[in-house]
N, C-alpha and C positions, 0 to 999 in steps of 0.2 A: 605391493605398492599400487597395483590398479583395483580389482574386487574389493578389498580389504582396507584401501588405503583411508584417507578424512574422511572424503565424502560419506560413504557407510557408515564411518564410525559418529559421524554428528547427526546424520539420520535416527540412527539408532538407539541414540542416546538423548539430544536437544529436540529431535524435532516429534520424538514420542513421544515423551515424556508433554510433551507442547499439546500434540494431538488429545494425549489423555483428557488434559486437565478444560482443552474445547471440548470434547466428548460431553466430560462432566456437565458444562456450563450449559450444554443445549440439554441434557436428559431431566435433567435439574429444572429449565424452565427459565434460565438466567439469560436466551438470546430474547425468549419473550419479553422479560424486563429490559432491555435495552430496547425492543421497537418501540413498547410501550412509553418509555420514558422520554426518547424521540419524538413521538407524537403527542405526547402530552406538552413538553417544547417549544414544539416550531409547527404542528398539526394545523395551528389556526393561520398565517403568513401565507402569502400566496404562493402557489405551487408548493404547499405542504404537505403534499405526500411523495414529491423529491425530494425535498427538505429532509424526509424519514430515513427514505431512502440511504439519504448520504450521512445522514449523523448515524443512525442503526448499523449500516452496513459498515461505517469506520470503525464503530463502538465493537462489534461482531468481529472484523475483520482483522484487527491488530491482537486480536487473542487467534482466531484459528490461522492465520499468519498464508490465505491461501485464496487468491483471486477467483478463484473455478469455485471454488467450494463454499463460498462466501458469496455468491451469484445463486448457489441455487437452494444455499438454509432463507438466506433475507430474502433474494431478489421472487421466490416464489408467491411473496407478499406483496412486497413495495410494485413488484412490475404490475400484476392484474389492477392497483390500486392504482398506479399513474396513468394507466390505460382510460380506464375507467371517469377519472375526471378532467378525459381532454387529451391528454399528451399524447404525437406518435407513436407508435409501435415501437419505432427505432430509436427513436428518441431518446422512451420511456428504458430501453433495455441500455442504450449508452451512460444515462446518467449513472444506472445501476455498476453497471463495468467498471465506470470509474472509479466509481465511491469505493468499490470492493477491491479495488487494485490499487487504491492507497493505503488498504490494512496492512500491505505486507510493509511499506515503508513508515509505520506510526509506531512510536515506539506505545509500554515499555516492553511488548514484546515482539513486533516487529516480523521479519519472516525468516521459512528456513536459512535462507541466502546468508542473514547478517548473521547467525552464530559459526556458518559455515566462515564467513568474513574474518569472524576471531580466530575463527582455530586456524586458519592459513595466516591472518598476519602477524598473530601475538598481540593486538588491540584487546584492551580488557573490556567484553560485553558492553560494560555501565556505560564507555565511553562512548561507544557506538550509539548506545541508545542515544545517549545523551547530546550526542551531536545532531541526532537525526533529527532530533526536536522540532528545531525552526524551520525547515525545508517541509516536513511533513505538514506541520498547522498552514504554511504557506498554501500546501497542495489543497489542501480541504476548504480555504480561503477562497481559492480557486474555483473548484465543483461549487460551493455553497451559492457565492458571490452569480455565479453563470446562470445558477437554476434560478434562483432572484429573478435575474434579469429578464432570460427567458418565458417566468410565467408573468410579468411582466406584461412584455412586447404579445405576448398571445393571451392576455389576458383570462388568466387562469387562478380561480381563487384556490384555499384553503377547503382542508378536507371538511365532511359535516359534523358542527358541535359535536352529534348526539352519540358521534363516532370516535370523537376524542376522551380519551381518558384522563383522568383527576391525577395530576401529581402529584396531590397528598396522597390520594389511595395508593397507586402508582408506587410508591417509594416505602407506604404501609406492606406493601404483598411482597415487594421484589429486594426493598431497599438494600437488604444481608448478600446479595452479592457483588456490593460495589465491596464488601469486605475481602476479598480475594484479592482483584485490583490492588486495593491498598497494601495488601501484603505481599502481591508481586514487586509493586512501586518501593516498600520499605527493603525488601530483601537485594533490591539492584541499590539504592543507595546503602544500602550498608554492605556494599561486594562482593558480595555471594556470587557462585555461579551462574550461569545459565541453568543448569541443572538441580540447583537448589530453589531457585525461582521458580522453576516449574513443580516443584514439590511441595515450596512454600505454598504457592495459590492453592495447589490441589487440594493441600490436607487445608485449607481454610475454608473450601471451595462443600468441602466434603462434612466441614464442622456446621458451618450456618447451616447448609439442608438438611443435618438431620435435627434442627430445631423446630423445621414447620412438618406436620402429617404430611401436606402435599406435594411437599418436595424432597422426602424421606426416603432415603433408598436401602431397598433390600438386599440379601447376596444375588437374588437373579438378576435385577439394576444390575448391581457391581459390574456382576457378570458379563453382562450384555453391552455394557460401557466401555468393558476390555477388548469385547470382541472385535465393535464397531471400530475402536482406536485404533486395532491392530493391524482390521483391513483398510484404513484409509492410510495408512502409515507406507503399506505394502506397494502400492505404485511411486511411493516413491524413494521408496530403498532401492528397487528394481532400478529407477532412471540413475540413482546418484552410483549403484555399481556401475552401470555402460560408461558412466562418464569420468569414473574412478578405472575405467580401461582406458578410455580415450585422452584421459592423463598422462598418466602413465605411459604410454606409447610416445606422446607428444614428448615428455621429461627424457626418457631413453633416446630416440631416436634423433634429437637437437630441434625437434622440426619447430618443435616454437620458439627459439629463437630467431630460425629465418623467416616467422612470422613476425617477429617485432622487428628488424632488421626491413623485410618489406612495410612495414608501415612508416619508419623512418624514410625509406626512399618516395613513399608516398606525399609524406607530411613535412621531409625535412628538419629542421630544427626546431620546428617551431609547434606549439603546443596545443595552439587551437586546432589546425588540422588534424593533429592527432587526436584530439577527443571527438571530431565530426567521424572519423573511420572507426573509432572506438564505436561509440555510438553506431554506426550502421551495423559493423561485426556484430556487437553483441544482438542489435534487432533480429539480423538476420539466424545469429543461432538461435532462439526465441523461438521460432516458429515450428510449433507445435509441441517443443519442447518444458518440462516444468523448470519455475523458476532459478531453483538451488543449481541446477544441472548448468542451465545456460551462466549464470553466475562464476561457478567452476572452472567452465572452458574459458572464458573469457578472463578471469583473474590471473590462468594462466598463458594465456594468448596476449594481453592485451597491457593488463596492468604494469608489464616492467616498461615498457615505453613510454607511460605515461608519466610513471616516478622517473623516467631515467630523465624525461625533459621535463621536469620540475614541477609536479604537482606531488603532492605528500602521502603519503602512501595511505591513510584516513579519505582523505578526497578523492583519490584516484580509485580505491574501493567500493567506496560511498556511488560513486559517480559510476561507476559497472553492475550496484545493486539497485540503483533504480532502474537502470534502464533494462536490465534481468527482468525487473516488477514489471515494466511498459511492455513489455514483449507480449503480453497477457492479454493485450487490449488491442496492440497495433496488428494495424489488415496486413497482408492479406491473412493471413492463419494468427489468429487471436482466441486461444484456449476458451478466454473467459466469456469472450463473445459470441462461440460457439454453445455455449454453455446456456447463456442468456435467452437465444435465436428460440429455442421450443417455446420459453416460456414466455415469451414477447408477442412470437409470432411474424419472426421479421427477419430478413434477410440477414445475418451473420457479418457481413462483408457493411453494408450498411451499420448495424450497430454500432464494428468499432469506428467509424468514421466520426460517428456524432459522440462517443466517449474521447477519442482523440482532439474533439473538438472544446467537449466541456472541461476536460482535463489540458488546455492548450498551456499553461505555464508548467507543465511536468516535464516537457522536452527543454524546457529551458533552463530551469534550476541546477540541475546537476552539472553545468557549464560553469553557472552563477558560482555556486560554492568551490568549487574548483581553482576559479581565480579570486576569490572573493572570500579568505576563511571566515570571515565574520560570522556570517549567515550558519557554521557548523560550531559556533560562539568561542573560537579562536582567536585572541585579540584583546586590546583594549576596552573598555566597559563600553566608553562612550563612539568608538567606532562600531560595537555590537549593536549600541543601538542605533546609533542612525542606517546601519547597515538592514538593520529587523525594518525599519519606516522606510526605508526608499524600495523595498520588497515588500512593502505593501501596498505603498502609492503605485509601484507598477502595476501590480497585479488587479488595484480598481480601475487602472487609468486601459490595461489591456483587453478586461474583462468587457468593458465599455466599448471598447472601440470593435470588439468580435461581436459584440450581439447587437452593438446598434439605436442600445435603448439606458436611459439614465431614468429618470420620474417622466418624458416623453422620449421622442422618438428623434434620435441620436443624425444631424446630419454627415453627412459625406466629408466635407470637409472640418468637421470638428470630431470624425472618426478617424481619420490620418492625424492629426494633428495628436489624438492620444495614443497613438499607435506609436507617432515618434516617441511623444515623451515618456511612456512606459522601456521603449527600450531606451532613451538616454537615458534614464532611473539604472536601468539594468547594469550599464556600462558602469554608471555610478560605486555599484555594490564590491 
């Protein structure tokens, strides 16, 4: 029940198979085509090489499903490159944190957490992904909309022409690995496994390369593609047994339920309190911890108090696997922004400050969808959408009023003023 129980078992199964088929994608040359096709994009707009930054690293980061590791395939790029045309150190490393620590909540493949999510709640994968839709594009709405703003207010152009790539050529050299994608995308709508998805892309992933010489892999590739998979796989079989002990122990011993039973005394009956202690638990188990792990304790620590006072047990998981994913970023101990800190050159503790900061409607959405199922497209058509638009008007109206700057320079009094009315939107949803 504790070494052997879920956890191991969906490591070793959803979240390899996952890592392989990343492996594949970077040995293949496919992470190259997503910066490339980033910066071909949004390269010329200003602050276009956060712009990169955060489409790449989301495009990168919802295949390798892995904030830390997704910081240092992109961000070895995107950071010397934001450096370089102006932006802080800290800055430069937080935009990156964020971008990379919304891979894990984008579907359609999302991170270890959410297959871990299926096999504890009986939620079929598709629907997970499928819910996570609107909250993820929101988050990256977010990041996008801020670095906007920011190169903006610090007047900070686009990167140079002669530096940007042609997205005819672009699409000529790379194009055959948007063919994976789509056959991950086709295999979750037609309800396959987690497991078959990840098999799907691979053998698709494996078809198109051996089309071109330059992306053609031999048995020593293969080889070497297993090996790499295996060992980045290995830290975290290692975290989800300690945590498949510390389950176990909690299940045996009753101890989690006088953890949900103190959060009740805490929160009382009522629901919001209780997702504000939700929320800080699961931060604090977070710290230093990886995501699937904290996820785990928390699902069992946390989640039956929150279904037990009314939130559904989709929302109440949803709403523990984002904030699993924030843990990545939030100080004081912030994996990703440790991660970040060499390649920056920047204090650590700094970094996640200014990702928490570009990333500010991330602490908020998982509330949002909680009372509000629209937003996880629960509902009536036309409640979905006006739920999807007044989650957007916030997010311009809040985005506005934290940096200060629209096409000029944002006064005082017309930054509270969208400050209220992003969060009356909020209440709205």
């Amino acid at each position: 029940d504790g070494i052997f129980g879920v956890p191991v078992r969906v490591a070793l199964t959803y979240v390899f198979l996952f890592a392989l088929f990343g492996t594949f994608l970077s040995r293949t040359g496919g992470s190259d085509f997503f910066f490339d096709l980033a910066a071909a994009i949004s390269g010329r707009s200003p602050g276009g090489a956060a712009k990169i930054a955060v489409s790449s690293s989301g495009l990168y980061g919802t295949i390798s499903g892995s904030p830390t590791a997704d910081v240092v395939t992109t961000g070895s790029i995107t950071i010397p490159m934001m450096k370089r045309l102006g932006y802080p150190a800290a800055m430069a490393g937080g935009i990156e944190v964020a971008a990379c620590t919304g891979g894990s909540i984008l579907p359609p493949v999302m991170g270890s957490a959410a297959f871990i999510m299926a096999d504890f709640t009986g939620i079929p994968y598709a629907k997970i992904a499928l819910a996570a839709v609107v909250p993820a594009l929101l988050y990256y709405l977010c990041v996008y909309l801020q670095v906007h703003l920011l190169a903006l207010r610090l007047g900070l152009s686009g990167i140079d022409e002669s530096r940007i790539p042609k997205l005819r050529e672009t699409m000529r050299r790379g194009g055959l690995f948007a063919v994976p994608l789509v056959a991950l995308v086709m295999a979750l709508l037609l309800g396959y496994s987690p497991v078959y998805l990840a098999v799907a892309g691979t053998v698709a992933l494996v078809a198109v390369a051996m089309l071109r010489r330059e992306t053609r892999l031999n048995i020593p590739a293969v080889y070497a593609v297993l090996a790499e998979a295996t060992v980045r796989v290995v830290p975290v079989v290692a975290a989800c047994a300690a945590a498949g002990m510390v389950v176990a122990g909690l299940s045996m011993t009753g101890f989690g339920a006088k953890v949900v039973g103190l959060i009740f005394i805490i929160a009382g009956d009522h629901l919001f309190p209780a997702m504000l202690v939700a929320a800080v638990v699961t931060i604090l188990l977070g710290m230093g911890m990886p995501t699937p792990s904290v996820y785990i304790l928390a699902a069992v620590l946390v989640a039956p108090a929150l279904t037990h006072l009314g939130a559904t047990t989709m929302s109440a998981n949803l709403f523990l696997v984002y904030f699993a994913s924030l843990s990545a970023m939030t100080p004081p101990v912030a994996v990703a922004s440790f991660a970040a800190a060499p390649i920056a050159d920047a204090n650590p503790v700094s970094i996640s400050l200014q990702a928490c900061r570009v990333a500010l409607i991330a602490f908020i959405l998982p509330f949002s969808f909680v009372f509000s199922g629209e937003l996880l497209l629960d509902g009536p058509v036309l409640n979905i959408v006006w739920g999807c638009f007044a989650a957007v008007l916030a997010i311009i109206f809040l985005c506005i009023a934290s940096e200060g700057h629209w096409r000029a320079q944002v006064g005082p009094l017309i930054r509270i003023g969208l400050l209220v009315a992003g969060i009356g939107l909020m209440t709205a949803w």
